[in-house]
C-alpha positions as CSV (number, residue, x, y, z in Angstrom):
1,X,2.8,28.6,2.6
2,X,2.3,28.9,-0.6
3,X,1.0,26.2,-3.1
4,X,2.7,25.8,-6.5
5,X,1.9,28.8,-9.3
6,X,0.3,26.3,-11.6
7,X,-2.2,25.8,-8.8
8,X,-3.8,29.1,-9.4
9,X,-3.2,28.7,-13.4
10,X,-6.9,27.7,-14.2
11,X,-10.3,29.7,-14.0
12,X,-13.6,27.9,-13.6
13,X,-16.4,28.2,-15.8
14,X,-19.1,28.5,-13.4
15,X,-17.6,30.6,-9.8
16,X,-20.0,30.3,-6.9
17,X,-21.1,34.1,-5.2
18,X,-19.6,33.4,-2.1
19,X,-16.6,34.5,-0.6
20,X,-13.7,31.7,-1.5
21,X,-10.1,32.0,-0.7
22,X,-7.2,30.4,-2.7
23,X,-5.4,27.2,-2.8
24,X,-5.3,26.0,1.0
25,X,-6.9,29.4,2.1
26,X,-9.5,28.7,4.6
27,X,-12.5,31.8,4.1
28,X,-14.6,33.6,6.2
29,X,-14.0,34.1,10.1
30,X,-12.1,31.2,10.0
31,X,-9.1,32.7,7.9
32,X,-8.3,35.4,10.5
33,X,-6.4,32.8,13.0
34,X,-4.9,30.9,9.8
35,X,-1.2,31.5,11.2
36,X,-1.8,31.7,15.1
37,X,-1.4,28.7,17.4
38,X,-4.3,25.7,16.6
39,X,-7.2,25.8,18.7
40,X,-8.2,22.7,20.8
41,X,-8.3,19.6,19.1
42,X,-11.1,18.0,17.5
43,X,-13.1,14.7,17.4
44,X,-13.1,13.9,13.7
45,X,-14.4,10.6,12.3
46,X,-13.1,9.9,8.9
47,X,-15.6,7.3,6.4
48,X,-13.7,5.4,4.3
49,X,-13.9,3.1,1.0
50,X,-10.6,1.8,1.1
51,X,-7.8,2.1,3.5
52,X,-4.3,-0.4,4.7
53,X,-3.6,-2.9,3.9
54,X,-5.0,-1.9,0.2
55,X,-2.2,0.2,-0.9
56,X,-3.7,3.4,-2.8
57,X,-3.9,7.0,-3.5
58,X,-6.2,7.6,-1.1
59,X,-5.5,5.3,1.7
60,X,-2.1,7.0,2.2
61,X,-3.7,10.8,2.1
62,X,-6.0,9.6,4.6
63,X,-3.1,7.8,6.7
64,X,-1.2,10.7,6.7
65,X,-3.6,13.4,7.7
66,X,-5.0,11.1,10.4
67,X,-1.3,10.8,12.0
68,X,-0.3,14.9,11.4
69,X,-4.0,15.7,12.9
70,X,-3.2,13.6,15.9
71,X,0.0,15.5,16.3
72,X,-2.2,19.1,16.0
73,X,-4.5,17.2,19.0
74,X,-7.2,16.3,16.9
75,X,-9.0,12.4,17.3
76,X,-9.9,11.0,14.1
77,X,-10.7,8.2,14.3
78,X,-11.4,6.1,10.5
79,X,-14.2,3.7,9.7
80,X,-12.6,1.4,6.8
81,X,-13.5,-2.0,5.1
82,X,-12.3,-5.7,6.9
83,X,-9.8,-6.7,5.1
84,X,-8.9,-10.5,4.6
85,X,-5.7,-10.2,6.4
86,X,-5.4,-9.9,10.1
87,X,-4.3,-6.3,11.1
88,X,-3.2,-5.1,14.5
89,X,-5.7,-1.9,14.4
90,X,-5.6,0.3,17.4
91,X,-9.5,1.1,18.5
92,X,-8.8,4.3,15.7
93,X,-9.1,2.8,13.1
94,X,-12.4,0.7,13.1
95,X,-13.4,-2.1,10.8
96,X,-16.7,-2.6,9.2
97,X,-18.0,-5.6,6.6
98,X,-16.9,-5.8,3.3
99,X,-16.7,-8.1,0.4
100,X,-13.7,-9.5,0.2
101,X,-11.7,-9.5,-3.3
102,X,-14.4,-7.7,-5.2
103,X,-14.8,-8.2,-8.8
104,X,-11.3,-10.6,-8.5
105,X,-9.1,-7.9,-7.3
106,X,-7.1,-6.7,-4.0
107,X,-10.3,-4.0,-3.7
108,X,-12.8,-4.7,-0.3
109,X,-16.2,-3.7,-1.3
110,X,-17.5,-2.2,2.3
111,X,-21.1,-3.0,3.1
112,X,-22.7,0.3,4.9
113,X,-25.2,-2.0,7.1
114,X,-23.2,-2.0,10.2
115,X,-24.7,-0.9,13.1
116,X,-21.2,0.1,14.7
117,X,-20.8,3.3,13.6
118,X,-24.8,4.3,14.8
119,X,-23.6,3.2,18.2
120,X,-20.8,4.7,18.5
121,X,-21.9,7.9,17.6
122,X,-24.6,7.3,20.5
123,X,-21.9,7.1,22.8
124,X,-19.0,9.3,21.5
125,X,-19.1,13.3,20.8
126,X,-17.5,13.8,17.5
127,X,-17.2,17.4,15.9
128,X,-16.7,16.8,12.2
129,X,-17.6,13.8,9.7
130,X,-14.9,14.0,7.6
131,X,-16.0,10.9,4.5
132,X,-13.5,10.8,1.8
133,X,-16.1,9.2,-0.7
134,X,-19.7,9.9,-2.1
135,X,-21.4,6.5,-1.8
136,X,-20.9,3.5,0.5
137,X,-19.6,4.5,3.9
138,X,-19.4,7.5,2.5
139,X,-23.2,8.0,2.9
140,X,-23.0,6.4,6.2
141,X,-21.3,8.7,7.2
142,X,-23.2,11.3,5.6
143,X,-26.7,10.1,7.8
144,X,-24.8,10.0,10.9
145,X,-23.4,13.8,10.4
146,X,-27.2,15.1,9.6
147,X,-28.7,12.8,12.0
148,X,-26.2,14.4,14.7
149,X,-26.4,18.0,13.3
150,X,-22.8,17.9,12.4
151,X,-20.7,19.5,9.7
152,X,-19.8,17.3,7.0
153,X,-16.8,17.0,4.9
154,X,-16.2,15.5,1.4
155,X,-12.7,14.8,-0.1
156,X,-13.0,14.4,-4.0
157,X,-10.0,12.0,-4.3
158,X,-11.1,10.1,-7.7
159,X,-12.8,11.5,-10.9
160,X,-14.8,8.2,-10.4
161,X,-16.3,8.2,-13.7
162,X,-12.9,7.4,-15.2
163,X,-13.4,4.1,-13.5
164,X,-16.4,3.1,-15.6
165,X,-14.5,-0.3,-16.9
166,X,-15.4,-1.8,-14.0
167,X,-18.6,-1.6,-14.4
168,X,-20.9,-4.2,-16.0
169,X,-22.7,-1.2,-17.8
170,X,-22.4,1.0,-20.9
171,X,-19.9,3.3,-20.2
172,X,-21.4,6.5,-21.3
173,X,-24.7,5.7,-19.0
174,X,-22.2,4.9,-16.1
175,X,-20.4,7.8,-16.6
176,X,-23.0,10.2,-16.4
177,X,-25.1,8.5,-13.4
178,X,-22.2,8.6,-11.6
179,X,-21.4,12.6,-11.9
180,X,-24.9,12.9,-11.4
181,X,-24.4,11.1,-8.2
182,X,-21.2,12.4,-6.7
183,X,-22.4,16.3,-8.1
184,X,-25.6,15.8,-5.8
185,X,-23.7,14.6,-3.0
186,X,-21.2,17.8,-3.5
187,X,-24.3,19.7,-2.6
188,X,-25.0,18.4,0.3
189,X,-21.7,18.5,2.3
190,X,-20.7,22.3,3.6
191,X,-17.2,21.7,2.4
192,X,-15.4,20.0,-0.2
193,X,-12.1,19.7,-0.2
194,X,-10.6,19.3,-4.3
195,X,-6.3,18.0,-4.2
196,X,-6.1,20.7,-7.3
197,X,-7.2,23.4,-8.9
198,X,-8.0,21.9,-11.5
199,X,-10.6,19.2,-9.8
200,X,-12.4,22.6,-7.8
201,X,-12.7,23.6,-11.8
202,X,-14.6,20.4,-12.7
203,X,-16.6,20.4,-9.7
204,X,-17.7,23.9,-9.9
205,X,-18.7,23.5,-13.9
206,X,-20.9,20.8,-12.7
207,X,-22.9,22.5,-10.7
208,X,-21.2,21.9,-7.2
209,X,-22.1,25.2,-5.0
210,X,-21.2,24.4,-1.7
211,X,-17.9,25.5,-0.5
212,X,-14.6,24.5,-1.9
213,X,-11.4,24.3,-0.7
214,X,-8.4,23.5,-2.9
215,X,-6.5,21.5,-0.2
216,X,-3.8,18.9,-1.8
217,X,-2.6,15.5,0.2
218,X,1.5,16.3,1.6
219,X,4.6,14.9,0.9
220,X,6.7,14.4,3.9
221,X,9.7,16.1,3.0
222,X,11.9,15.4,5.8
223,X,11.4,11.7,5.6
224,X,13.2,11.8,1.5
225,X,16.7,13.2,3.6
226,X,17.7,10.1,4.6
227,X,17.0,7.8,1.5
228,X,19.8,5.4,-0.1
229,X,19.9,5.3,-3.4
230,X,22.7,2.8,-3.6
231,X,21.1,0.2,-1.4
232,X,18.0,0.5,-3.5
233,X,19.9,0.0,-6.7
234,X,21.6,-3.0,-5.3
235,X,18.8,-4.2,-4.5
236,X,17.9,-5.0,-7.5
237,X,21.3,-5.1,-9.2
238,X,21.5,-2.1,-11.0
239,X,24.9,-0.6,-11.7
240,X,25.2,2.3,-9.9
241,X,25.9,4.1,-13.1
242,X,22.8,3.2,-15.2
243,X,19.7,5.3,-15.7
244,X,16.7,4.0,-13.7
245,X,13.3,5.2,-15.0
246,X,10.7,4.7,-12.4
247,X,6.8,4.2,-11.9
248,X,4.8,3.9,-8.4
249,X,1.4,2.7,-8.0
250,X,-1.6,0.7,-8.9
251,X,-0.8,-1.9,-11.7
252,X,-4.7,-1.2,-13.5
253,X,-6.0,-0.4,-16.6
254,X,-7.0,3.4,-15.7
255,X,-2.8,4.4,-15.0
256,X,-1.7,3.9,-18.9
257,X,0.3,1.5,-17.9
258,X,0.7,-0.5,-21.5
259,X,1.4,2.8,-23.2
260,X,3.9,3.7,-20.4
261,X,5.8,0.6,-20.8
262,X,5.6,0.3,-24.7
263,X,7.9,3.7,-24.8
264,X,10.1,3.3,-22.2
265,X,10.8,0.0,-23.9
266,X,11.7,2.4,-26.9
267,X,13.7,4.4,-24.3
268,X,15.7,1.1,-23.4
269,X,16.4,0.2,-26.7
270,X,18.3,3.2,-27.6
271,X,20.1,3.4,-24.4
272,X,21.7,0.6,-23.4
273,X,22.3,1.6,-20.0
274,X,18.9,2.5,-18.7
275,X,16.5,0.8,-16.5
276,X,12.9,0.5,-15.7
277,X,11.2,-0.4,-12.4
278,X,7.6,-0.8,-12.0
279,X,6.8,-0.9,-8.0
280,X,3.2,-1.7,-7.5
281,X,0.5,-4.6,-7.8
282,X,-2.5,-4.8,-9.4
283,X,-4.4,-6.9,-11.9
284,X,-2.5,-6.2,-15.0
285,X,0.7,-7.0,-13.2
286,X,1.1,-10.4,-15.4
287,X,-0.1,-8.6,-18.5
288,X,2.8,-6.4,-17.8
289,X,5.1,-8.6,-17.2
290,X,4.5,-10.3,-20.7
291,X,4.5,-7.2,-22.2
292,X,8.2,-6.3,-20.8
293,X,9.2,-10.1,-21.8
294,X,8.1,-9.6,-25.3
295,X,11.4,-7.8,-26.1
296,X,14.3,-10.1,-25.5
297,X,16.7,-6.8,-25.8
298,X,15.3,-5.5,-23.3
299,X,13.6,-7.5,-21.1
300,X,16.6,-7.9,-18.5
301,X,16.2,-4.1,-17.6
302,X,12.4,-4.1,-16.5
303,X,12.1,-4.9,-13.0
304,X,9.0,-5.2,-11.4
305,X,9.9,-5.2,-7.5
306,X,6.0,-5.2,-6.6
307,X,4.6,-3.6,-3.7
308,X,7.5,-1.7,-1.8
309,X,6.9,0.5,1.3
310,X,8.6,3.2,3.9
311,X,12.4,3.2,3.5
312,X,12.8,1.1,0.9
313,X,10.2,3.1,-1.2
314,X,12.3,6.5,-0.6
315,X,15.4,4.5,-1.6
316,X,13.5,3.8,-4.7
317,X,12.4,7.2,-5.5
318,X,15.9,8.3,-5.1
319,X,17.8,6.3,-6.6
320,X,16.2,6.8,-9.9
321,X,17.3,9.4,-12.6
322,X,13.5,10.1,-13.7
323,X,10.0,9.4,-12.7
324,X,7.9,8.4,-15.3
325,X,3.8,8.7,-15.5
326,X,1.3,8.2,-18.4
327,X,-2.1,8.2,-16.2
328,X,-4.8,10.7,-17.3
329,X,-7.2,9.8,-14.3
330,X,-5.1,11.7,-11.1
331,X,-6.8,13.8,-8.8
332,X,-3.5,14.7,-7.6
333,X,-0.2,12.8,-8.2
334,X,0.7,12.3,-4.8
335,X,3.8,9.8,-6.2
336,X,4.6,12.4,-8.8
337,X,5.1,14.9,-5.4
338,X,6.9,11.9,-3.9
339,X,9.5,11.8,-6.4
340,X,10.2,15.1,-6.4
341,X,11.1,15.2,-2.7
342,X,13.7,12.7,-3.7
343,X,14.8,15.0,-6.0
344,X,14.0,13.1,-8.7
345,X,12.9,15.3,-12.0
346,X,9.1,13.8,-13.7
347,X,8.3,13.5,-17.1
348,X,4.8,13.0,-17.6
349,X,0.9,13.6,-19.8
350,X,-0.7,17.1,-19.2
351,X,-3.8,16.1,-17.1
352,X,-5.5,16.9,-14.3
353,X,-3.5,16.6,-11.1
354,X,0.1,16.4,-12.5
355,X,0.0,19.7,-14.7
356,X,-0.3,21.4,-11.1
357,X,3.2,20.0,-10.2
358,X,4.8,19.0,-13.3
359,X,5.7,22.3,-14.6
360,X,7.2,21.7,-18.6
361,X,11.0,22.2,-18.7
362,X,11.4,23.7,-15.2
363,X,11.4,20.2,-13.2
364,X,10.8,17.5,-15.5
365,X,8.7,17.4,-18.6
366,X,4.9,17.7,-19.2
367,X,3.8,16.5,-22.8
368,X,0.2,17.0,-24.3
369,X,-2.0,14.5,-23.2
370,X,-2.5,13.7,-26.8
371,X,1.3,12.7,-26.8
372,X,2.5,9.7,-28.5
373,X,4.5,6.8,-27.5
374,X,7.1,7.9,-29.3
375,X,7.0,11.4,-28.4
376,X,6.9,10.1,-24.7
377,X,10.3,7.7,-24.9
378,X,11.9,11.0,-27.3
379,X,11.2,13.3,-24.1
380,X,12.8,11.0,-21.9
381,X,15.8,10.4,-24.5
382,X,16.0,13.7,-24.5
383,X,16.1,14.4,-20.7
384,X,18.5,11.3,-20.0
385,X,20.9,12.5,-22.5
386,X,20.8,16.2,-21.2
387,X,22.9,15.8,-18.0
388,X,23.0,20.0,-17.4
389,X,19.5,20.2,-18.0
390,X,18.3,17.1,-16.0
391,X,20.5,18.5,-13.5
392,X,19.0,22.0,-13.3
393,X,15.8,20.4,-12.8
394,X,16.4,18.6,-9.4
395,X,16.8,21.7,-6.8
396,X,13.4,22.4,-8.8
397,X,11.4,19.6,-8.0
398,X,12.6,19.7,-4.4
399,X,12.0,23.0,-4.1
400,X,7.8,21.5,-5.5
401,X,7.8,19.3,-2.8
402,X,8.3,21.3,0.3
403,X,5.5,23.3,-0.9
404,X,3.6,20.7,-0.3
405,X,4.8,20.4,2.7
406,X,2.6,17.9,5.3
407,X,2.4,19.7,8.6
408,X,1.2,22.5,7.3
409,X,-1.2,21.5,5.1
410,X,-2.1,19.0,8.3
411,X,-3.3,22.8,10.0
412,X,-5.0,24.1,7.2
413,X,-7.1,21.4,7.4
414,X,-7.8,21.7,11.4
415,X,-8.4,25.0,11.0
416,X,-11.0,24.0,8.3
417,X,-12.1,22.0,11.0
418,X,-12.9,24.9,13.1
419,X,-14.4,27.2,10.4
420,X,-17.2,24.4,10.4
421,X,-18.0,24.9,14.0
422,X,-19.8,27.8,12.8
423,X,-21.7,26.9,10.2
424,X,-25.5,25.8,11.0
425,X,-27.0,22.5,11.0
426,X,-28.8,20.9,8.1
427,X,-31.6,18.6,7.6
428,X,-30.7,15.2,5.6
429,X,-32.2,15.6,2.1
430,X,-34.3,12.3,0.8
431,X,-32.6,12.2,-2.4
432,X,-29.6,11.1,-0.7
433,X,-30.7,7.4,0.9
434,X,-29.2,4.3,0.2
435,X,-30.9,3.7,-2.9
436,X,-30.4,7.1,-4.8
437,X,-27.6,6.0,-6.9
438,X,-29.8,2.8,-8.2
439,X,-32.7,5.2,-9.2
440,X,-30.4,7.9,-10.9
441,X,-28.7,5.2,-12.6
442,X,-32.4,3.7,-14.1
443,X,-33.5,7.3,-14.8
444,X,-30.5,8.0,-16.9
445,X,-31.2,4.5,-18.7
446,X,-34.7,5.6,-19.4
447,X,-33.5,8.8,-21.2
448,X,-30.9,7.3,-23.4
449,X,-33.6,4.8,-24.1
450,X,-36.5,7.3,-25.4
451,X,-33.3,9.2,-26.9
452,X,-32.9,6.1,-29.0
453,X,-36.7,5.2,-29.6
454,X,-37.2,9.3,-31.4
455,X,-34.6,9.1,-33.6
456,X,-36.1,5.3,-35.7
């Protein structure tokens, strides 16, 4: 099936000279059997950061292609962080140490200095490491797949050196060790699997050479036909005909949160009949709130629900008349693909992993990054006031979603899977051990140093 046209829109700067298919296209022998019936399943183990209870992005890509393999007849079976709370894991999902709370938030740092994972991979036969991040476990897992001669696979799910706020250091160093870091550890893996065309893009202009797959996280579709958008607005005792403006996820700095609210605040003022909902936690959740409150007009018709799941999550989504989102950091806006299975029209900033979905006055709005506050709340005056527009738009973003439909993409990904059977086994490189990131971080420190000392 087909991804999205704006998938394809984008052309790298730097194309590798190997054969690459498109969007969700596996290449070489592999492709051949890309619609005939899966071959037998595989033993997959999946190396992990951050998974459930920590409610993220990439937890719930990872959730959901560890259940839709399973159903193809695949094993995966997911090394994650302990979290603080007790969890009734099945012996799939298997827990290492972590730190809990790290840095004062929900976040479990995970220490790779288990000896679990060496055991079991003593004892089990696995086919494919699968790590969906380039340090921590991520590395672990990395050892175990060259110590084993096994193929290994790298999700990119964050453009990590967006996250350099939460790190003690300057920015600009941070930001640069850390594409260093995750560039060199690109080249190791013999695929990498981007959510967007647009993230292959950034890889490949790096310097990444190994073999890219454009492979997105799913939406499933089917589960969005039996929301209730009624009891989800009485719920929180909305009037069934108000306008609800809605935003999913993380309550942190890097989603754009205080420029989000600050125009739909604008948004509220000039309709009296409209709503915003704010379903998430995170650590600018009271910061928020006070924000919201500073507006006594208003402040009635922000609700902040927290962190909602399953059914009453899809109620959400449905029940709202738009789906509002401000962050510039995606990989892929898996929410923004949620709320259009609801059939729930977007309006959000043109950056990397909405513009693939978000296509400008087709099913929702896309605004220039650049955009301001007000030009944000005028768009979504604009759509709330334009009932045949808004209207024309909802077949459209449905139509988005089952595209991105999760079974299939589940395949495409055991099939992937398979491809790597045939690929030949590697030697671990010493510039990827424990204490690589540490040294590229001093060597880049060094350099802006002597950069500094030539120019007094």
């Amino acid at each position: 099936m087909p991804f999205p046209i704006a998938y394809h829109r984008k052309t790298c700067a730097q194309e590798p000279r190997t054969n690459r298919g498109g969007p969700g296209k596996t290449t070489g022998r592999a492709h051949a059997g890309a619609t005939m019936t899966a071959p037998p399943g595989y033993a997959v183990a999946f190396f992990t950061n951050t998974f459930y209870p920590f409610i993220s992005g990439v937890a719930l890509s990872i959730d959901r292609y560890r259940r839709h393999l399973k159903a193809l007849g695949d094993r995966v079976v997911v090394y994650a962080p302990q979290y603080e709370e007790p969890l009734e894991d099945t012996d799939e999902i298997r827990r290492l140490p972590a730190i809990k709370q790290f840095l004062h938030t929900d976040f479990a740092l995970p220490l790779p200095v288990s000896f679990k994972p060496l055991l079991d991979f003593r004892n089990e036969d696995f086919d494919v490491v699968h790590v969906h991040h380039p340090f921590l476990l991520g590395e672990t897992g990395m050892r175990l797949a060259r110590q084993h001669g096994l193929p290994l696979v790298l999700t990119y799910h964050t453009q990590y050196e967006r996250y350099t706020h939460y790190v003690p250091v300057d920015d600009a160093v941070a930001a640069r060790t850390i594409i260093r870091h995750t560039t060199d550890f690109c080249n190791l893996c013999d695929l990498v699997i981007a959510p967007t065309r647009d993230i292959e893009c950034v890889l490949r202009d790096r310097g990444v050479q190994s073999r890219i797959e454009v492979l997105p996280t799913g939406v499933e579709v089917d589960r969005f036909a039996q929301a209730d958008p009624e009891a989800a607005r009485q719920r929180l005792q909305i009037d069934a005909s108000a306008h609800v403006l809605l935003y999913v996820g993380r309550l942190v700095t890097e989603k754009n949160l205080e420029y989000l609210v600050r125009a739909c605040l604008r948004v509220l003022e000039a309709e009296q009949n409209a709503h915003l909902v704010i379903v998430g936690d995170g650590q600018n959740r009271h910061a928020l709130i006070g924000l919201a409150r500073e507006r006594r007009r208003t402040a009635s018709r922000v609700h902040f629900p927290g962190q909602v799941t399953g059914a009453d999550l899809e109620d959400l989504y449905a029940a709202a008349t738009l789906f509002v989102f401000a962050s510039k950091t995606e990989t892929q806006g898996v929410v923004v693909a949620e709320a259009m299975a609801a059939g729930t029209p977007v309006v959000a900033l043109d950056a990397d992993g909405v513009r693939g979905l978000v296509r400008d006055g087709l099913n929702g709005r896309l605004l220039p990054e650049e955009a301001s506050e007000t030009d944000f709340a005028d768009a979504v005056l604009d759509a709330l006031r334009d009932h045949a527009e808004r209207s024309a738009w909802i077949p459209a973003a449905r139509k988005t979603a089952r595209e991105l439909n999760m079974p299939c993409l589940a395949r495409q990904l055991h099939e992937l899977y398979g491809s790597l059977k045939l690929l030949p086994k590697h030697e671990l490189k010493r510039d990827t051990m424990s204490f690589g990131l540490i040294r590229n971080y001093f060597e880049t420190v060094w350099e802006q140093l002597s950069q500094r000392f030539m120019r007094i």
